[in-house]
C-alpha positions in Angstrom: 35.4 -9.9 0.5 33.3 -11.5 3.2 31.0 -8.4 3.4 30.1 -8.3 0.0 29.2 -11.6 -0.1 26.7 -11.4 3.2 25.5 -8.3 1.7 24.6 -10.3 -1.5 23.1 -13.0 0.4 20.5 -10.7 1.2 20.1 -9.5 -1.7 19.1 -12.7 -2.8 16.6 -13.3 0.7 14.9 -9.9 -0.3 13.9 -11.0 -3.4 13.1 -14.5 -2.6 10.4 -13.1 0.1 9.5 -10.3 -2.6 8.4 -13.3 -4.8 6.7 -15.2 -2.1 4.9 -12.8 -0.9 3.6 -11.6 -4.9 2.7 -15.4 -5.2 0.9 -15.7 -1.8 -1.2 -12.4 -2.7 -1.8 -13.2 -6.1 -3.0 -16.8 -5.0 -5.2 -14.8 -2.2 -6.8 -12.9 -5.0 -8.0 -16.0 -6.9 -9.3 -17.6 -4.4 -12.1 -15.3 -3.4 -15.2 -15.1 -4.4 -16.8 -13.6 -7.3 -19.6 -11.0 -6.1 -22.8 -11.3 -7.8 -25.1 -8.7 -9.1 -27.5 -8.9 -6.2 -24.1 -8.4 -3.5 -22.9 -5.1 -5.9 -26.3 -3.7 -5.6 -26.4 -4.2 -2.2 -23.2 -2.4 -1.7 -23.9 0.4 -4.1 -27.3 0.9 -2.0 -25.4 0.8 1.3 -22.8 3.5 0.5 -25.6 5.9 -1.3 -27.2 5.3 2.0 -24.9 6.0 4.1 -23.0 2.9 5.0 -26.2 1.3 6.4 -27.0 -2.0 5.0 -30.3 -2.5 3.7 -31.9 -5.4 2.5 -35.6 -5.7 1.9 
């Protein structure tokens, strides 16, 4: 009986750190920053390019 119950306590730890760590990521995710138009061109330029960034 003791074994199932240690094996249900982490059970229970697994998901508790699934969920934290979905929460931390998801709070990651909104807290960067938007990329503007000029920042998507540049990008798009630098990987037709060749990964060299360009700006002019």
């Amino acid at each position: 009986m003791r074994k199932d119950c240690s094996m249900i306590s982490y059970v229970i730890l697994g998901i508790t750190f699934l969920i934290a760590v979905i929460q931390i990521s998801i709070y990651a995710a909104h807290q960067r920053k938007p990329l503007t138009r000029d920042d998507i061109n540049d990008r798009l330029l630098a990987a037709l390019n060749g990964g060299d960034k360009v700006r002019e």
